[in-house]
C-alpha positions as semicolon CSV with decimal commas, in nm:
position;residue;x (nm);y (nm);z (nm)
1;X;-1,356;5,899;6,169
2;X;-1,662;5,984;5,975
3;X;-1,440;5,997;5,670
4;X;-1,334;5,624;5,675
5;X;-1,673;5,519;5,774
6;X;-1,764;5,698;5,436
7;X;-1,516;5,523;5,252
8;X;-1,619;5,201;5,426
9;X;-1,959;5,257;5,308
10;X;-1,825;5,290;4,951
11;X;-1,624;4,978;4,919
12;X;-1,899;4,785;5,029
13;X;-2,097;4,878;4,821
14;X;-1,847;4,822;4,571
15;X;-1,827;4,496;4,676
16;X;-2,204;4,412;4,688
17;X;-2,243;4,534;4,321
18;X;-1,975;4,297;4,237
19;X;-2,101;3,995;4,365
20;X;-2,463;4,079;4,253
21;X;-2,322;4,087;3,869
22;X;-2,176;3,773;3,905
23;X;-2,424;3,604;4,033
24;X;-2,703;3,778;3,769
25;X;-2,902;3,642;3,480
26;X;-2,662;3,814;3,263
27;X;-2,347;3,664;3,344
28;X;-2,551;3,257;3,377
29;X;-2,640;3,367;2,986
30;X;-2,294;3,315;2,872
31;X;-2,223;2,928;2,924
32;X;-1,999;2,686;2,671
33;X;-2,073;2,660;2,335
34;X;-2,150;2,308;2,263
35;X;-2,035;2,053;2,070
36;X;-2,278;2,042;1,833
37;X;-2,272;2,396;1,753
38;X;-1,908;2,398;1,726
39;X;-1,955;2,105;1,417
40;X;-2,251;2,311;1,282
41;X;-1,990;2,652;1,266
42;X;-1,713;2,440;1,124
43;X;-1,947;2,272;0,868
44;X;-2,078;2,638;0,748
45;X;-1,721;2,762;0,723
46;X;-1,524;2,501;0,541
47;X;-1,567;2,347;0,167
48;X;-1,730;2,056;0,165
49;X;-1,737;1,727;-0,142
50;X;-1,936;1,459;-0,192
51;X;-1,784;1,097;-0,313
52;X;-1,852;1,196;-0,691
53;X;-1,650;1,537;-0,615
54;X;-1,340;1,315;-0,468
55;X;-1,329;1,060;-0,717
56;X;-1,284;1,376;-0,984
57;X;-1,029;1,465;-0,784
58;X;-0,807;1,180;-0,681
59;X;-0,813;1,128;-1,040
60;X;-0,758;1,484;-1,174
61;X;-0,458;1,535;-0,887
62;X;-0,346;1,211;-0,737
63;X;-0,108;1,410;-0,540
64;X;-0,367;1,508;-0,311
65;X;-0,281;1,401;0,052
66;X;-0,564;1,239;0,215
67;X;-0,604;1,248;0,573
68;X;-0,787;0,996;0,761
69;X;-0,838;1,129;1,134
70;X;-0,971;0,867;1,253
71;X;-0,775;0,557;1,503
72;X;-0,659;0,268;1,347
73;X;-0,881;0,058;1,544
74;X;-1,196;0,217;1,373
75;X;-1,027;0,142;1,050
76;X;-1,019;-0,201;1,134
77;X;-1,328;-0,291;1,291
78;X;-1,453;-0,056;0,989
79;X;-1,309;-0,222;0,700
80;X;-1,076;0,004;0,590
81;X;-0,944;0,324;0,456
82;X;-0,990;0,528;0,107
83;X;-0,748;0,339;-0,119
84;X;-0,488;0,654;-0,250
85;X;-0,136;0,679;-0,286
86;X;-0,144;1,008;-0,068
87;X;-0,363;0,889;0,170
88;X;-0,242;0,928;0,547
89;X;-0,413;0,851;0,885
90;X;-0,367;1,106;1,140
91;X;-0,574;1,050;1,453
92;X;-0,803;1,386;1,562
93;X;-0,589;1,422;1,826
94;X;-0,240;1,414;1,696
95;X;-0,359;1,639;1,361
96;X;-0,175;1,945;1,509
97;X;0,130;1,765;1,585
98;X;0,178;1,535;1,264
99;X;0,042;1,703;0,963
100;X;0,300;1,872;0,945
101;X;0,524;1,524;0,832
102;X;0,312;1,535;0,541
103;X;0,163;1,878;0,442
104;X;0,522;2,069;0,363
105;X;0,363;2,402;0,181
106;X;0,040;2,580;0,340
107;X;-0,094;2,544;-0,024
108;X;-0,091;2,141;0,018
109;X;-0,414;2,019;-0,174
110;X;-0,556;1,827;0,122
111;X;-0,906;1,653;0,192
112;X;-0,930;1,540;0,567
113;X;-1,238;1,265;0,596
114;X;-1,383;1,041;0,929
115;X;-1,617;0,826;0,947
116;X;-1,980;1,015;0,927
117;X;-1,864;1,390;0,883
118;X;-1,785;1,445;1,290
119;X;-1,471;1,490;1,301
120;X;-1,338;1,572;0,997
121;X;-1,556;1,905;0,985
122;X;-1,379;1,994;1,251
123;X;-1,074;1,888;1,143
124;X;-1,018;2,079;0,859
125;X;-1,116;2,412;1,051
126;X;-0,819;2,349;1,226
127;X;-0,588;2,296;0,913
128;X;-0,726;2,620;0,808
129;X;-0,682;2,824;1,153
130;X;-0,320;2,678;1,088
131;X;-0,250;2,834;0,752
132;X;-0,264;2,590;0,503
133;X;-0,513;2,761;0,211
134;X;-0,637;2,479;0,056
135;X;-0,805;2,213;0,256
136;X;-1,152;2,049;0,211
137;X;-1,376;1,836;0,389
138;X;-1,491;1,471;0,280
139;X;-1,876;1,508;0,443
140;X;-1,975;1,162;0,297
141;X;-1,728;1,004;0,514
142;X;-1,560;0,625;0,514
143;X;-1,886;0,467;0,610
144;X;-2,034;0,586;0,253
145;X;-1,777;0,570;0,081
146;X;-1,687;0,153;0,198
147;X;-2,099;0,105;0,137
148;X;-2,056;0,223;-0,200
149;X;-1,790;-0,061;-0,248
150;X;-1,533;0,234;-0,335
151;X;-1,170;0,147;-0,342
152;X;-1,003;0,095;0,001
153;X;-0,684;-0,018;0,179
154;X;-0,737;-0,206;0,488
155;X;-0,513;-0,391;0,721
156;X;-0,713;-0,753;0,620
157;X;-0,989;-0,810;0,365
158;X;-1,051;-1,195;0,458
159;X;-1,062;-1,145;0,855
160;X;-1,144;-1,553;0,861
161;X;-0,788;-1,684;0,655
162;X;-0,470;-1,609;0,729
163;X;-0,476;-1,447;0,315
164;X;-0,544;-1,099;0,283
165;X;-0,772;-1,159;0,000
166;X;-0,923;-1,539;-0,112
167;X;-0,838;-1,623;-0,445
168;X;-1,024;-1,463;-0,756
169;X;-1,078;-1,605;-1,076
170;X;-0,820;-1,451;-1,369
171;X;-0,966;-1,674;-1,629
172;X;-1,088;-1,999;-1,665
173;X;-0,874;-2,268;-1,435
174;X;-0,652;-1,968;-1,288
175;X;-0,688;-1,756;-0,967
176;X;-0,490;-1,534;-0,787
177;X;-0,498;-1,429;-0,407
178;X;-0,428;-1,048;-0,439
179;X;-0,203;-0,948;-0,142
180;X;-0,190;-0,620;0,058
181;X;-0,010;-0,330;-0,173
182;X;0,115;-0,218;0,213
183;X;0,452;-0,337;0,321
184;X;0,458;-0,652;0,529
185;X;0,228;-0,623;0,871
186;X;0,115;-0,848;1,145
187;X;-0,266;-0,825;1,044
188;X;-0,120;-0,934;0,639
189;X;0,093;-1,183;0,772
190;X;0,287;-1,125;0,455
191;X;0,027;-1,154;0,237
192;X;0,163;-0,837;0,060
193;X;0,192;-1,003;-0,284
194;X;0,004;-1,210;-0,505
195;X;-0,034;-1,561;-0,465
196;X;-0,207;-1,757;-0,808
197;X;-0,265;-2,066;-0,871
198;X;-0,319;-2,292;-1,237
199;X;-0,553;-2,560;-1,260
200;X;-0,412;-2,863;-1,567
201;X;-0,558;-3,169;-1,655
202;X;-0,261;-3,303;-1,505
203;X;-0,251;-3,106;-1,162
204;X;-0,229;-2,788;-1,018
205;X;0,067;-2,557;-1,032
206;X;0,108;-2,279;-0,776
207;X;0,308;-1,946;-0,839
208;X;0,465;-1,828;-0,511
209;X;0,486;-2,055;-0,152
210;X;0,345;-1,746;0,012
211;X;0,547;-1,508;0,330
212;X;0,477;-1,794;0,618
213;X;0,390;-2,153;0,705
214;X;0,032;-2,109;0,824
215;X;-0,009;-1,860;0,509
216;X;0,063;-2,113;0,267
217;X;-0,150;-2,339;0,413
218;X;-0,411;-2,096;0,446
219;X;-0,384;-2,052;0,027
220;X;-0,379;-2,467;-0,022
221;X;-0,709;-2,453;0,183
222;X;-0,855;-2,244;-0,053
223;X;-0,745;-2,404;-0,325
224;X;-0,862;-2,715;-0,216
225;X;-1,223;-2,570;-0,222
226;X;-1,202;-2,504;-0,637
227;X;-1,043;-2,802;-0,767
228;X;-0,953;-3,156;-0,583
229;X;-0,690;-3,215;-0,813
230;X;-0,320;-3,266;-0,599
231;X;-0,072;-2,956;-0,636
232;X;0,219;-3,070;-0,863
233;X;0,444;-2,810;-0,826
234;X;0,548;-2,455;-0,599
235;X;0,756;-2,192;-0,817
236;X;0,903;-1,919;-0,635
237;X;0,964;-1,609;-0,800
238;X;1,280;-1,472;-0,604
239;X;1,360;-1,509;-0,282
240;X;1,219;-1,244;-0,125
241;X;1,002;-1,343;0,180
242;X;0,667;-1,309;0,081
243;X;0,762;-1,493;-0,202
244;X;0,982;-1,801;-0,059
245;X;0,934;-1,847;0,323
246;X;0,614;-2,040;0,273
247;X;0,816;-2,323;0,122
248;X;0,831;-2,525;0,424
249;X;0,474;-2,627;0,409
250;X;0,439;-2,745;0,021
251;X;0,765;-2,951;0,152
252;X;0,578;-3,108;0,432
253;X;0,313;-3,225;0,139
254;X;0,577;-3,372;-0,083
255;X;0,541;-3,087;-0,341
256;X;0,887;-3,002;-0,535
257;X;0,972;-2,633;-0,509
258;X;1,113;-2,486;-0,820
259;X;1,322;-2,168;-0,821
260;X;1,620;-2,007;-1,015
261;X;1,956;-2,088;-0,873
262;X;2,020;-1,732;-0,794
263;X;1,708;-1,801;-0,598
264;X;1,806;-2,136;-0,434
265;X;2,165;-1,944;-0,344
266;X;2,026;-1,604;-0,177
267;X;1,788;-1,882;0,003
268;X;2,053;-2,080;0,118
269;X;2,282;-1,788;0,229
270;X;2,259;-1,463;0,494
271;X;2,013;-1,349;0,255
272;X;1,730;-1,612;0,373
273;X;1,823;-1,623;0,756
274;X;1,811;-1,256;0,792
275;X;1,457;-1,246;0,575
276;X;1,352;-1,577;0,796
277;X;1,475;-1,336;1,117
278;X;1,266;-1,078;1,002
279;X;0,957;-1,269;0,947
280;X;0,949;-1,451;1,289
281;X;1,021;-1,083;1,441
282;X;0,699;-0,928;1,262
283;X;0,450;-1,211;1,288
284;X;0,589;-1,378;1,627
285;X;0,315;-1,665;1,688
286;X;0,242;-1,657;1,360
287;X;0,525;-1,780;1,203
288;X;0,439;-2,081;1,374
289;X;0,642;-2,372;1,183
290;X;0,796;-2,160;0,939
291;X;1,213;-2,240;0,888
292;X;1,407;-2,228;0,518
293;X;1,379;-2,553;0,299
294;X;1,596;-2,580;-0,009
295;X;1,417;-2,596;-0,321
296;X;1,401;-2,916;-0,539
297;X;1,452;-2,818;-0,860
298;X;1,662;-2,528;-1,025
299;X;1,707;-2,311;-1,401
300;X;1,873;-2,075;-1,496
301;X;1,705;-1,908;-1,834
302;X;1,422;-2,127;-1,871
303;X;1,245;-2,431;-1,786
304;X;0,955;-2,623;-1,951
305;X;0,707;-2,795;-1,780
306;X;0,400;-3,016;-1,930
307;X;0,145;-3,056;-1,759
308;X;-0,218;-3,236;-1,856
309;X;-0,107;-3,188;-2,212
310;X;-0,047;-2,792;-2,192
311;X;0,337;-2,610;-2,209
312;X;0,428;-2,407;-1,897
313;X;0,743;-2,197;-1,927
314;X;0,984;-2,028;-1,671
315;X;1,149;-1,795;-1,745
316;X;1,418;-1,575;-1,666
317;X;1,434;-1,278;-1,878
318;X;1,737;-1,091;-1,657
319;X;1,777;-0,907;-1,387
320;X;1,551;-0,614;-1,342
321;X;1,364;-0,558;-0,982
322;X;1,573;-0,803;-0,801
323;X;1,845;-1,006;-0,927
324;X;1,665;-1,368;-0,939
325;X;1,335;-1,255;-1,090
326;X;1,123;-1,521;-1,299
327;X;0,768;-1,499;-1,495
328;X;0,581;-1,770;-1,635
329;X;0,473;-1,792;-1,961
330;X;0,139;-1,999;-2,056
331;X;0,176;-1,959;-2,476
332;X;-0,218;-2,182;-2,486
333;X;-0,365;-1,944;-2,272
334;X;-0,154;-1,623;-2,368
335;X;-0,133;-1,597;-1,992
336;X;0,144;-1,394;-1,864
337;X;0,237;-1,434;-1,456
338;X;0,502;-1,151;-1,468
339;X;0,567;-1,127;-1,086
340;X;0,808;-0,840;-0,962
341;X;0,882;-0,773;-1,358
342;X;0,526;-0,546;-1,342
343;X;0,374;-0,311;-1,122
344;X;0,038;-0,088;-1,134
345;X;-0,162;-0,030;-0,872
346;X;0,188;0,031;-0,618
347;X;0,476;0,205;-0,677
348;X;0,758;-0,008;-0,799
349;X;1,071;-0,019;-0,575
350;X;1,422;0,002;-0,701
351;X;1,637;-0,204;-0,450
352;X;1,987;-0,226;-0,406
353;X;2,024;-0,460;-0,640
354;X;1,750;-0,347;-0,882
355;X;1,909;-0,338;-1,266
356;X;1,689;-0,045;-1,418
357;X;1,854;-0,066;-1,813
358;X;1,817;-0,423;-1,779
359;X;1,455;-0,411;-1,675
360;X;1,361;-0,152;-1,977
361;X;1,469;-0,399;-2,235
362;X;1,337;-0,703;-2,109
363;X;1,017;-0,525;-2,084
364;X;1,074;-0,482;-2,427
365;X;1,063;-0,884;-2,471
366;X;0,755;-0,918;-2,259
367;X;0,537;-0,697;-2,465
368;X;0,609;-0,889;-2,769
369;X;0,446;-1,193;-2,585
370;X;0,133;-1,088;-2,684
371;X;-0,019;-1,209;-2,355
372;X;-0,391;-1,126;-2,296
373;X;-0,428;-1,192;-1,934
374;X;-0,114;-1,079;-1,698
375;X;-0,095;-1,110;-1,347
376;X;0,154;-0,848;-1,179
377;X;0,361;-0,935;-0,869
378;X;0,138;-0,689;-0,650
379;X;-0,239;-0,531;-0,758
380;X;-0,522;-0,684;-0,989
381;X;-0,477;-0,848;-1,274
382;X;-0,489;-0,690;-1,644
383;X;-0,566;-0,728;-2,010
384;X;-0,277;-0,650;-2,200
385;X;0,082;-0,491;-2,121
386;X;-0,033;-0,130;-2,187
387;X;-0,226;-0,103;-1,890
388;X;0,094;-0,132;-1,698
389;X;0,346;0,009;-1,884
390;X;0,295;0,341;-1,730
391;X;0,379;0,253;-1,431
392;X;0,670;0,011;-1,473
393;X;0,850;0,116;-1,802
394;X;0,732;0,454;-1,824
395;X;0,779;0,512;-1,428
396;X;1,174;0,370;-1,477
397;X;1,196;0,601;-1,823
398;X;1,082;0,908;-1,639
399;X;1,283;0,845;-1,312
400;X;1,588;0,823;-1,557
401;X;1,562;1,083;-1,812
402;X;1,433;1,342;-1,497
403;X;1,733;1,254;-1,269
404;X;1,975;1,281;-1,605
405;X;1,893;1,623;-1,656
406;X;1,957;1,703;-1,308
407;X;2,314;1,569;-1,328
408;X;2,357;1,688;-1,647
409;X;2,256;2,030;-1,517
410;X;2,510;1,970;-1,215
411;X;2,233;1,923;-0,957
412;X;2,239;1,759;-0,616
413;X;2,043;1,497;-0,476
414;X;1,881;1,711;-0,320
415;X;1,792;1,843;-0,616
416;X;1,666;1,534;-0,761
417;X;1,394;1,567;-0,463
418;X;1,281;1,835;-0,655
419;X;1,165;1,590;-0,949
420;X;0,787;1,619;-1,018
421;X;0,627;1,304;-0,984
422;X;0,283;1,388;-0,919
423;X;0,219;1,150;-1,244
424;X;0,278;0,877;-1,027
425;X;0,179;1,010;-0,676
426;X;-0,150;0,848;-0,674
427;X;-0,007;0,483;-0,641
428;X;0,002;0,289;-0,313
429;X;0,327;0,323;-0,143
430;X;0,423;0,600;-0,314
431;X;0,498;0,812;0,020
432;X;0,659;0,525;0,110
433;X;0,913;0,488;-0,190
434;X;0,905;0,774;-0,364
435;X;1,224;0,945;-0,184
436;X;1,439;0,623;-0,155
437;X;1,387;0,536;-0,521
438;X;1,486;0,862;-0,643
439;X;1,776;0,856;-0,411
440;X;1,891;0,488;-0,505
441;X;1,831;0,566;-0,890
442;X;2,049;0,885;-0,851
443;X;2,359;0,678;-0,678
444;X;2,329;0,437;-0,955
445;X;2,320;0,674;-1,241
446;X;2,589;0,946;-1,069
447;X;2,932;0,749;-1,250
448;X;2,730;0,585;-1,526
């Protein structure tokens, strides 16, 4: 008996000594790290740029992947996102589960960014717990980055028009509403390509209806507030949607549309219903009044218009991007509106239809224009045809000539993955396009 009252005695005791230690100073000393010293550790542990430090290297190694972790709702409200062909937004809390899509190799070059150096500190601890080796963190963030009027890609640039962008001036008497580089969206209301406009003596000619009804009348708006003289004439450049579904309003204002008959036909056929389809099913109350009109008037290699005194020619060169492509031609102004013949600033697509030897040798026939002012079918204007020739001739050249060596070395498609394109991994919708056009230009070149 006196045993267990001993032993008794002991677990108490036991017990008391227990309870005592967890209720002590020393154990209350030990309570959650904070937030704030979490972001202070992260900051101290990872490499950290400035904006002069990422503009060296977005232009050094456009391949680098950008990740933006913050919602798309900040972006918004925020005005935007750092304008890079590599350039991803990955919400904080989905970073784990999607980077992944994007970062392949744990030596992925990779620069994560927020909006004022919160997050993103944090952020790229995590990449780095994770394996990949070569991660830094933007710690000017978005916010200094937009103040600093840096480049950016944002859902809408003119939140008070239906336009992306409002028309710029080009040169004298000619502007150009530069459209999203992003594929069609319900906050561009397919406003994804340009949209110019030429001021005559006798009238103003517009190059493209626009993607929508309320679009195009968003454009004439603006164009009434440069110039009250009446719109003569609409020319579409194919009859792609952004391009040709706009129509319906310059009808309703007694304006003649002009297009090529290949144009007028793809318009006319399953072609325009299915693009009309599509519209309505992106935009929904926006496509308010929009529904296929035939055009007026129709060429087929070229067409001269004269207008207050000065020549305007269409022309169709071939078929290169799309089957129905036109440009015009100002000679008087050496003014060159090549549409979907030229790309920059965005990764050219090659479609289904897209006729790539065609396309190299009417570039050919462009250059010798001599033009001095060219406005592309998507991005800024330019000064001469070498500014884009990288990226449209020289992008098709090197697409061909690296994809013929891989047949010619009895490669796969999958080899043809394998192509190195980091020359051209810095342009907008290159993740986008990169891996179809590769594929496409391999089917088409395969029983050349």
């Amino acid at each position: 008996m006196l045993q267990l009252l001993r032993l008794g005695l002991v677990i108490l005791v036991i017990l008391v000594i227990l309870v005592a230690g967890l209720l002590s100073p020393a154990h209350a000393q030990n309570p959650p790290v904070s937030g704030d010293a979490l972001l202070a550790q992260a900051k101290a542990e990872i490499t950290n740029i400035n904006t002069a430090q990422l503009k060296a290297i977005l232009k050094k190694s456009p391949d680098t992947l950008l990740v933006d972790v913050r919602t798309n709702r900040e972006i918004h409200v925020m005005g935007g996102t750092i304008r890079s062909g590599k350039n991803v937004v990955i919400p904080r809390g989905w970073l784990e589960l999607r980077i992944g899509e994007w970062a392949l190799k744990k030596d992925t070059p990779i620069i994560v960014y927020c909006g004022t150096n919160q997050r993103s500190p944090l952020a790229a601890k995590t990449l780095m717990k994770m394996g990949y080796s070569n991660v830094k963190n933007y710690a000017d963030g978005a916010v200094k980055w937009l103040k600093a009027s840096q480049a950016v890609d944002a859902p809408d640039l003119a939140k008070d028009s239906f336009l992306y962008r409002k028309p710029q001036k080009v040169m004298d008497r000619v502007y150009s509403a530069i459209g999203a580089t992003q594929p069609y969206t319900v906050d561009n209301v397919y406003h994804n390509n340009n949209l110019s406009f030429i001021i005559t003596d006798g009238g103003v000619l517009v190059f493209n209806a626009g993607g929508n009804y309320l679009l195009a009348q968003a454009f004439h708006d603006e164009i009434k507030k440069v110039t009250d003289k009446p719109v003569k004439y609409v020319v579409l450049e194919n009859a792609q949607g952004h391009a040709a579904l706009g129509a319906s309003y310059w009808k309703d204002q007694g304006v003649p549309i002009i297009a090529h008959q290949r144009t007028a036909k793809k318009m006319a056929g399953v072609y325009g219903k299915r693009s009309m389809a599509r519209m309505r099913r992106i935009l929904g109350d926006k496509a308010y009044k929009s529904r296929l009109v035939a055009p007026d008037k129709t060429f087929s290699d070229r067409l001269e218009l004269v207008m207050g005194g000065e020549k305007i020619e269409l022309i169709y060169f071939g078929e290169a991007h799309e089957r129905d492509d036109v440009a015009l031609w100002m000679p008087g102004r050496k003014l060159l509106i090549a549409g979907d013949y030229a790309f920059h600033e965005r990764l050219l697509p090659v479609m289904k239809d897209t006729n790539v030897k065609s396309w190299l040798e009417i570039w050919k026939k462009m250059v010798s224009l001599g033009a001095a002012h060219i406005i592309p079918g998507h991005g800024h204007p330019v000064t001469g045809m070498k500014e884009i020739g990288k990226y449209t001739a020289g992008y098709l050249r090197y697409l061909r000539h690296s994809i013929q060596k891989v047949l010619d070395d009895g490669g796969s498609m999958t080899d043809a993955y394998k192509i190195d394109m980091g020359e051209f991994s810095g342009l907008d919708t290159f993740q986008q396009l990169s891996a179809q056009n590769i594929a496409r230009m391999y089917q088409k070149m395969e029983f050349e």
